[in-house]
N, C-alpha and C positions, 0 to 999 in steps of 0.2 A: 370144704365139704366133709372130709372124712374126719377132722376135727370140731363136729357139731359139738356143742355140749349136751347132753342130753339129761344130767343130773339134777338140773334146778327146772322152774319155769322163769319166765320174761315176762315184761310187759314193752318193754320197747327195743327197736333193733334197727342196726345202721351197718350198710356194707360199702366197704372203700372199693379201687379199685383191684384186690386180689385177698380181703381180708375183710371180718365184720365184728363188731361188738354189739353185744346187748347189756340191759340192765333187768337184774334179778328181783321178781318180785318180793321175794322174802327179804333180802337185804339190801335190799339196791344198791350192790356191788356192780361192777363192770366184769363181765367176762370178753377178752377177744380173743380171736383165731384166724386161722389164715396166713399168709405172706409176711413176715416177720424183719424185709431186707433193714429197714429203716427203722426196727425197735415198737410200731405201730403195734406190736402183739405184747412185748415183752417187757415196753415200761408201763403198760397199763396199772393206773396206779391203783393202790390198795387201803387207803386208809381214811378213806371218806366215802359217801353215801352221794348217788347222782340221779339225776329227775330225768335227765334230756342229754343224749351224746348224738353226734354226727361222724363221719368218718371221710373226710377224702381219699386221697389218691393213696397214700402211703404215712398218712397221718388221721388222729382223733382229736377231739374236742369234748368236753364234756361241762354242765353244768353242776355244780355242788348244790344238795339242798340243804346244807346248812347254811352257807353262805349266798348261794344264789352267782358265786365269782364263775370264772371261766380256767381251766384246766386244760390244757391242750398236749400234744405230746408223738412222738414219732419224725418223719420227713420235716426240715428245717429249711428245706433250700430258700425260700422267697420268704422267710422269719414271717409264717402262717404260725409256728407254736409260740417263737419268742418274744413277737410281737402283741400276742392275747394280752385286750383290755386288763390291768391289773386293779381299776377304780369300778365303780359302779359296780351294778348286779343286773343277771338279766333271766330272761325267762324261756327265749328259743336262741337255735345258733343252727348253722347251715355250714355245712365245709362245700368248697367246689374241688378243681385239680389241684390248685395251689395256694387257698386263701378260703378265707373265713367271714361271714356277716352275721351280727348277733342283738338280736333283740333288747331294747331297756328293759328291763322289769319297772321301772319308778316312770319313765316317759314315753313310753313306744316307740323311741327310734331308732334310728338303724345305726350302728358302728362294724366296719368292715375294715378287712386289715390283710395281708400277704401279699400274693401276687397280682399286679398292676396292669399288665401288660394290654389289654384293652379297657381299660376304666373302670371294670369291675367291681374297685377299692373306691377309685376317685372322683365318680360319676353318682356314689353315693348318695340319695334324696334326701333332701332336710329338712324337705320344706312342711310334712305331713306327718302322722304316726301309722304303725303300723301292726299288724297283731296274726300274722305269719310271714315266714319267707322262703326260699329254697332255691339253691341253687345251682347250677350245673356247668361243665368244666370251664370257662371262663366266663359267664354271667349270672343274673339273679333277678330274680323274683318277687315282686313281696306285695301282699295286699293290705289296702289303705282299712283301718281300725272307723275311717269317717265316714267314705261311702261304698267299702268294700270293692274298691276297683283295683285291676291290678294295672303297676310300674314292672319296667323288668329293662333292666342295664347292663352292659358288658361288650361281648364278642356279639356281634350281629351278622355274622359270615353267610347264616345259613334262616336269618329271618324271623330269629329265633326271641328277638327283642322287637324291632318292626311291626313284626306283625301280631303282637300283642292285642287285641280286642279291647275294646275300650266302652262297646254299649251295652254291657251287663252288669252284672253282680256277680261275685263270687266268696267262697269259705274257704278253701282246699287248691292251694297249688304244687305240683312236684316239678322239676325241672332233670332232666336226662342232659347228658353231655351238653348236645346240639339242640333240644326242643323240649319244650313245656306242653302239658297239660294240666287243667283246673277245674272246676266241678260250677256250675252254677249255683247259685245262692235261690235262685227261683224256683228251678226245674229238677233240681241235683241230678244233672244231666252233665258230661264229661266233654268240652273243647279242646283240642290239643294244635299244634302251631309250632313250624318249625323245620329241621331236618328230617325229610321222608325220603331215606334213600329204602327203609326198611319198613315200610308201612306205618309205621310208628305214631305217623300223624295222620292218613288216610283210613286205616281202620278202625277207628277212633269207635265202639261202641256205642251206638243209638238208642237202642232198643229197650235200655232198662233206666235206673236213675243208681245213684251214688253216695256214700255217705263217707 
């Protein structure tokens, strides 16, 4: 908080769990702050230009736009950085607690990679393309690019993949630790699903539409 930047403007922004970067309109540099244990602030690198970062727990991810490659960097434990795809190019990426899922740019499909430990990585869909995703502490999200429905794999502890919806449409998903919400493609009306120890999913806004 007290390390906001306030000297440039953003266009995009992504918070881990005690740290955030954004990307600078003027030069689409990376600025981070916040929590620094695992180097997440302090190797933020400096010598290329990025379209699209995400941040998990104590690590970042970012896309290059010159290359479109993947750049990751900070917390190592489950090889979430050293594992990044070094082939291909892609055009979104999503960090969770420990592990990372990143869009083709050339095929829309999905390649994921870090932490395992509920299927997260391994449960992976293949079978469809995809044209967002998002993920939260050990699952994901992603909406199908064919009929815009959403898949969501991982940790199901708390229902948070189960009870995924399955008879609408949608544009727009975010996924929180334990639960998702996602915007209708019809109505642009907001579903959410999941862990509600903290409303989170029961006060889900009605009354207005979303974009």
């Amino acid at each position: 908080v007290y390390n906001t930047p306030t000297s440039d403007t953003y266009n995009f922004i992504s918070s881990g769990y005690s740290h955030s970067c954004a990307i600078s309109i003027t030069t689409s540099k990376i600025t981070c702050w916040g929590y620094d244990s695992q180097n997440q602030v302090s190797d933020t690198p400096t010598s290329d230009t990025y379209n699209f970062i995400s941040s998990g727990d104590h690590f970042n991810c970012a896309i290059s736009i010159t290359t479109l490659k993947i750049i990751c960097w900070g917390n190592n434990w489950y090889n979430q950085v050293s594992d990044a795809p070094t082939s291909g190019t892609y055009n979104i990426i999503s960090s969770g607690m420990c592990h990372n899922c990143a869009i083709s740019s050339t095929n829309s499909k999905i390649t994921c990679w870090g932490y395992d430990c509920y299927n997260q990585v391994s449960d992976t869909p293949t079978s469809d393309t995809y044209n967002f995703i998002s993920s939260g502490n050990n699952h994901n999200c992603a909406i199908s690019s064919t009929n815009y429905k959403i898949t969501c794999w991982g940790d199901d502890s708390l229902n948070q993949v189960s009870d995924t919806p399955t008879s609408d449409t949608y544009n727009f998903i975010s996924s929180g630790g334990y639960h998702n919400c996602a915007i209708f493609s019809t109505n642009s009306k907001i579903t959410c699903w999941g862990y509600d120890e903290y409303n989170q999913v029961s006060n889900t806004p009605t009354s207005d539409t979303y974009n």
